[in-house]
N, C-alpha and C positions, 0 to 999 in steps of 0.2 A: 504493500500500500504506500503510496505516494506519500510522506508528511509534510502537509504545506497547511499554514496558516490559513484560516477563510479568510476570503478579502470581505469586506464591507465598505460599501462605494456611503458618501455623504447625501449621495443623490438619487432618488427613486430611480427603479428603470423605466427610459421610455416605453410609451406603447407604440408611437408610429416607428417604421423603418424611413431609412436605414438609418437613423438617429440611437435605438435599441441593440443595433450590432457594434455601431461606435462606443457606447456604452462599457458591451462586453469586452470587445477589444481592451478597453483600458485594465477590465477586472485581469484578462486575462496577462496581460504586460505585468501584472504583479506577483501574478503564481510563475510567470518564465523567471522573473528576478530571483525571485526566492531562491528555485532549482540551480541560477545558475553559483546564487552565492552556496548551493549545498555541493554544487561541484566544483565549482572554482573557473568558471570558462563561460561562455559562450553557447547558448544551447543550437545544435543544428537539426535541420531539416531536410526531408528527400518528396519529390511530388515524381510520382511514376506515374503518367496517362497513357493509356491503351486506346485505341477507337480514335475515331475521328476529328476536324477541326471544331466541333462544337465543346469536346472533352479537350480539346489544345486550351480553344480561350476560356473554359473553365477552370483549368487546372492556373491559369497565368492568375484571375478572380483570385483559390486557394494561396497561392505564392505570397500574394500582394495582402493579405490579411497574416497570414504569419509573417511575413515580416514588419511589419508595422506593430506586429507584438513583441519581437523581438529575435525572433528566431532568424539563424544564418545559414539561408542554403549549403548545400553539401551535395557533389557527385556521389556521393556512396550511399548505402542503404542502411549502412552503419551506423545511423543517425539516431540525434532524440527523439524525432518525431518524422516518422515516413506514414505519407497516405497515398494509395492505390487509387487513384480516378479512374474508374473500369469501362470496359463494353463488353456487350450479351450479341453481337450482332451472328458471331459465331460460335459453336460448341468451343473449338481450343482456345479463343480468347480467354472462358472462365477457367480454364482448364490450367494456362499459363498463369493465371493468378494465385490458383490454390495452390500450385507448384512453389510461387512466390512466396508465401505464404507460410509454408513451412520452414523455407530459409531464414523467415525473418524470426523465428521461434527462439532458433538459436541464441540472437541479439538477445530477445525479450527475459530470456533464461538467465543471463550475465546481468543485464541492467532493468532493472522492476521499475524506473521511472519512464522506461522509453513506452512514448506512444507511438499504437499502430491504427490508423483508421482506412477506411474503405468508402468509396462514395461513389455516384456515376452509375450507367445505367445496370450493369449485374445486379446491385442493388435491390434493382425494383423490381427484381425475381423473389415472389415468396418463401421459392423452396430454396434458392440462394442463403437468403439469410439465417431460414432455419439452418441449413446444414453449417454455416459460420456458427453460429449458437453453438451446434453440440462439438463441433470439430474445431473450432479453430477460439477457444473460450480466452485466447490471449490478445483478441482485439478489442480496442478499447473503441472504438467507436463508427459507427454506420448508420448513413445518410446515403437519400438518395440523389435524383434529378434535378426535381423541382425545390428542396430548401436547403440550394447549396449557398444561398445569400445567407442563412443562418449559422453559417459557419461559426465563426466568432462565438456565438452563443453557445452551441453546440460542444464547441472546443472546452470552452470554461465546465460545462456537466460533465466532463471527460474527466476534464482534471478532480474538477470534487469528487469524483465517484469513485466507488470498491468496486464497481463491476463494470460489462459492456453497456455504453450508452446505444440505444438504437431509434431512428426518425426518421421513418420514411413514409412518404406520402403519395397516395394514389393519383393524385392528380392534382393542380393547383391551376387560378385565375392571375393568380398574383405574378407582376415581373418590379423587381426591384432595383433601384439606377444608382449608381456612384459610391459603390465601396471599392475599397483601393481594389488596383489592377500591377502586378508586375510584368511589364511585358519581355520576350522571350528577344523582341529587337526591339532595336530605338526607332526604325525605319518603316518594317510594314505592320499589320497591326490586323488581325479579326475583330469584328463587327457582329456582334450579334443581333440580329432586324426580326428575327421571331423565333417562337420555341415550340415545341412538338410537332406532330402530322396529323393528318386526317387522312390519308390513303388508304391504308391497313390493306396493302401488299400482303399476298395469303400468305406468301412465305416471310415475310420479316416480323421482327420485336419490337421495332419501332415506338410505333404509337401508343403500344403497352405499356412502351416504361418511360417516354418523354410527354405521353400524355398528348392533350387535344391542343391544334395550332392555335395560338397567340401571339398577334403581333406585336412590336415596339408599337411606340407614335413616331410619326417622321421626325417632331423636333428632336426629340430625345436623340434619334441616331446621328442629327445633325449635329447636333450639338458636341456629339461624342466626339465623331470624326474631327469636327473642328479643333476639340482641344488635342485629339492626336496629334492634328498638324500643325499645330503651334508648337507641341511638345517633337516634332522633329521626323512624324511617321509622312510619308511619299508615298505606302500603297496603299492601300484599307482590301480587306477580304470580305464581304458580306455576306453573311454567317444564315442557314437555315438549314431544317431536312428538305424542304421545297420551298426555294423565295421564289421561285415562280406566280403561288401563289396568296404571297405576302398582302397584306391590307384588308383582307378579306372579313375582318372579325374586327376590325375597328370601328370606333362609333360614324367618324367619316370615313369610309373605306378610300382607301390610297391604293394603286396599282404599283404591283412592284417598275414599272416601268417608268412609271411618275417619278417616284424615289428616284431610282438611277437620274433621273435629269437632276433632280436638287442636289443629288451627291456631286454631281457632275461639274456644278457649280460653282465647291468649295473651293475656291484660292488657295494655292502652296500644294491641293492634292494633287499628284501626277498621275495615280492608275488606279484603275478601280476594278477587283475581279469580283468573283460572286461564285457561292452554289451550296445548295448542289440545286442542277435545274432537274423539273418533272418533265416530259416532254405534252402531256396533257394540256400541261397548265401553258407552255409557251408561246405567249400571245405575241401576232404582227407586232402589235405597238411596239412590245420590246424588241423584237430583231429590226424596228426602224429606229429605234434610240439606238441600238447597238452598230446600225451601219452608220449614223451620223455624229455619235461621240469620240471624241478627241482621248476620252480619258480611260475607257473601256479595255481592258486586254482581251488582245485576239486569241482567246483562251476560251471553248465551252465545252463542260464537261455536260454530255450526255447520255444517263444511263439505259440502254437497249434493252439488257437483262434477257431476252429474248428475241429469237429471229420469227419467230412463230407466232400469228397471230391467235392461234389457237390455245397455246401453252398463255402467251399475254393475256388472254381472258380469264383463262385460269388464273392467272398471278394478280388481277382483279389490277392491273396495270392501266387498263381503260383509253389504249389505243390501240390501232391497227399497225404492223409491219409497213401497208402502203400506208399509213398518216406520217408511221415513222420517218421514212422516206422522204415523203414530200416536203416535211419540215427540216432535214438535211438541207434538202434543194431548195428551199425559201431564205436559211441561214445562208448557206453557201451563195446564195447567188448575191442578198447584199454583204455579204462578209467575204470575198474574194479569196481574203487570207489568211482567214480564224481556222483556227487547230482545233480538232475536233477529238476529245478523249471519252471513253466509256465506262459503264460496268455490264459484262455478261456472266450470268449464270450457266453453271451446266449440268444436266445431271437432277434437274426440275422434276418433281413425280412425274411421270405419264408420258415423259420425252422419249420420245422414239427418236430413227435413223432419220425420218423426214424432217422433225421439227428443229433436230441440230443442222440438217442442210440449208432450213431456212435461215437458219444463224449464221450460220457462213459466208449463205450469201450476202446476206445486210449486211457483214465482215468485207466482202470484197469490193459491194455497190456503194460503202462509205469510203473503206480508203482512212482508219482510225490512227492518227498518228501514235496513239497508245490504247492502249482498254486493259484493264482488272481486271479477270480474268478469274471464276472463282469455281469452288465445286461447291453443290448444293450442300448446305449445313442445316440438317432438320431443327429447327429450334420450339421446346415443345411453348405448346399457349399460341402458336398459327396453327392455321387451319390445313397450310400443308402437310406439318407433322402428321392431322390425321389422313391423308391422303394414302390410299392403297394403289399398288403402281413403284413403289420407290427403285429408281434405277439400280440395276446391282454394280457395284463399285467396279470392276473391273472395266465393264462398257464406259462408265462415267470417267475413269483415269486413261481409255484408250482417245475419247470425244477430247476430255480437256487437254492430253498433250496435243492433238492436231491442231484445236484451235489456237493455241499457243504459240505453235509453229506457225501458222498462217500469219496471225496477230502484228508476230515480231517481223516476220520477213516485211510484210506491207508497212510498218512503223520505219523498219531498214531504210525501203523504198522511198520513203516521202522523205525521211531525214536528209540534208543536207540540201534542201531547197534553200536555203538563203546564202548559200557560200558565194562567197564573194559580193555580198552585199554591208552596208554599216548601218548598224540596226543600234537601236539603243539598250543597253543592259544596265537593272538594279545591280548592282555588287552588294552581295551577301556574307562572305564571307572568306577568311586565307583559306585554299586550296588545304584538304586534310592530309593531300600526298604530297604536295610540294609545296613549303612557304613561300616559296617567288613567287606563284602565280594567287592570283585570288579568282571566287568563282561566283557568279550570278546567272541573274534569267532574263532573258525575253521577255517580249508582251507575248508571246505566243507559249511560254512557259517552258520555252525549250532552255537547257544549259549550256553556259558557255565559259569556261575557264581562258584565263590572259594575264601575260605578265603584269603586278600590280605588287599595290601595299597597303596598309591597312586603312590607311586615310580615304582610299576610295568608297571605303564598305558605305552603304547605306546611299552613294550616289548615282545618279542614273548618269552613264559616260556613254558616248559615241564611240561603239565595238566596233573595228573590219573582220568581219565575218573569215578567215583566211582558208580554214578546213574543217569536216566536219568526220567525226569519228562514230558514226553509231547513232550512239543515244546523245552524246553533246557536240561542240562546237570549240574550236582552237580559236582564238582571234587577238586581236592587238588593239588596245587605245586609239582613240584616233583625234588627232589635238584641236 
């Protein structure tokens, strides 16, 4: 048991946020002090995130609250306080956690003060948590999707407590704004503009554990952005499981396309990416904002998941292989030079030899500079799971290496369309295999490594495109 004094604040707690999290924060800045005068140091932290960009700019939210209470990141896991920001999108995701999990037992065994928490969407699996209850009785606290702005709060029950704190919540209205953020750059920067789905995709977890979509209000995101770009960010990434169809639930409903123009707006922003997009939801308006914006990257990711329009009605996807198509051909024709990336599934119940042909073909009639590439991961609580039909694995690992094969060779093909051209590149970061060189992207989200140093990072410089290796791009400054 942890021995730390109770804190007693002089001043009731609020009841509105985020004024109530500010609160705790301070109670909780008094229990790190305590700790660190019982150890003599500095108390550290580790934020491990699985899954997607929505768990990146949550886990940056988590960062930016411990340290404001005083905690000092740490590369290792070896730390006072490490929490798991999860995802369920896959079986071996959870599977990689509880492996994790056990490792960190070790730690917990030596040091009785170190906390372990878990949060993210695993989480918002019931049978999840039970099984952490009886298996894993050394974690101190679990939270899920929707009240990770409670953190702060959450953290302080952690610390007072003899046992596992647990808060998770089926579903919530509430979005809460402006509790610290540490961001991962000083340059580009996630945006969150709404949270949950309303699809319920037969085969994903989604909407289960993120709950029903909610949008921001447009000020709010503006406002965000803006202070990013005073604070020194040049990309923004606008965050959803579908901003496609963003605005939808607000009291003035806003189209995500409208957005995109006010984003567009901001002074000091120079790019503006976006996703993940539905292709249901992708309306004209936005691919005529998108061929007439200055600030937009020639970047869309869109997910196919299926070449079959048949298997797609099963996957309650709610378009056709020919709609798919057609809106290829509607983006492409005003976007000339926008990169086009996907996600396909394989290995969907019920898929036959014909329905992966049709996937191939959408494979060869796109032309995907990239696509994810996945095998079907039954995850129970979809309707898939109950689905009778389930492809036997071997068919499923002989389908996914072809497509694979196909994928890459056509991504081969299109690579090195810009050589010899001078494109402009964010600088990201020194090169991890050679300090000479430093490495950034495109607007089209391709990579390109060039001789540099670190004063470039974070600015967008005029690349010569010189050669292209693959998957990235050689090139030089150009003055």
């Amino acid at each position: 048991m942890r021995e730390l004094t109770e804190v007693k604040m002089s001043t009731p707690v609020p009841e509105m946020e985020p004024q109530r999290q500010f609160y705790y924060m301070e109670v909780a800045k008094e229990y790190v002090r305590q700790l660190e005068e019982k150890k003599g140091r500095k108390l550290t932290f580790h934020v491990s995130t699985f899954g997607c960009q929505m768990n990146a700019r949550d886990s940056e939210k988590l960062t930016g609250i411990l340290e404001t209470i005083g905690y000092v990141e740490t590369d290792t896991e070896e730390a006072d306080f490490v929490i798991y920001n999860t995802c369920t999108v896959r079986e071996n995701a959870n599977n990689k956690v509880y492996g994790r999990l056990g490792y960190l037992n070790g730690f917990k065994k030596k040091d009785h003060d170190m906390m372990i928490a878990l949060c993210g969407c695993m989480m918002q699996e019931e049978k999840v948590v039970e099984k952490i209850r009886s298996s894993y009785r050394f974690v101190d606290l679990i939270f899920g999707t929707h009240n990770i702005y409670k953190f702060a709060e959450l953290l302080v029950q952690a610390l007072e407590a003899d046992r596992m704190v647990v808060d998770v919540w089926k579903d919530t209205d509430k979005i809460v704004e402006d509790l610290p953020v540490e961001r991962k750059y000083s340059f580009k920067s996630g945006v969150n503009i709404m949270f949950g789905c309303n699809n319920f995709c037969s085969y994903c977890i989604v909407p289960y554990v993120r709950g029903r979509e909610r949008s921001r209000e447009p000020k709010d995101i503006i406002r965000e952005i803006e202070h990013l770009v005073e604070d020194g960010v040049v990309e923004v990434m606008l965050l959803g499981q579908n901003v496609n169809s963003y605005g939808k639930n607000l009291e003035h409903p806003v189209t995500f396309a409208q957005l995109l123009q006010e984003v567009e707006k901001i002074e000091g922003l120079e790019r503006i990416r976006f996703m993940t997009s539905h292709p249901k939801d992708l309306s004209d308006d936005l691919i005529e904002v998108m061929k007439h914006s200055k600030k937009i990257c020639k970047h869309l990711h869109l997910p196919l998941q299926s070449g079959s329009s048949r298997l797609l009605k099963i996957m309650n996807r709610h378009y056709t292989k020919e709609q798919y198509l057609e809106l290829v051909e509607k983006i492409r024709a005003a976007v000339p030079d926008i990169a086009l990336t996907t996600d396909i599934i394989v290995g969907f119940p019920g898929e036959t030899d014909e329905d992966f042909m049709e996937t191939m073909d959408v494979v060869e009639k796109v032309g995907y500079d990239s696509a994810f590439t996945f095998i079907y991961s039954k995850r129970t609580g979809t309707p898939a799971a109950e689905m009778e039909d389930q492809v036997p694995e071997e068919v499923v690992k002989a389908r996914f290496d072809r497509l694979l094969a196909r994928v890459q060779t056509i991504a081969a093909q299109k690579a090195g369309a810009l050589t010899g051209k001078t494109m402009e590149v964010l600088v990201e970061h020194i090169n991890e295999q050679d300090s000479h060189l430093v490495t950034g992207r495109l607007s089209n989200n391709s990579t390109v490594h060039l001789p540099g140093t670190e004063d470039m990072i974070g600015k967008l410089i005029p690349v010569y495109l010189k050669e292209c290796k693959g998957f990235y791009y050689l090139g030089e400054a150009v003055e």
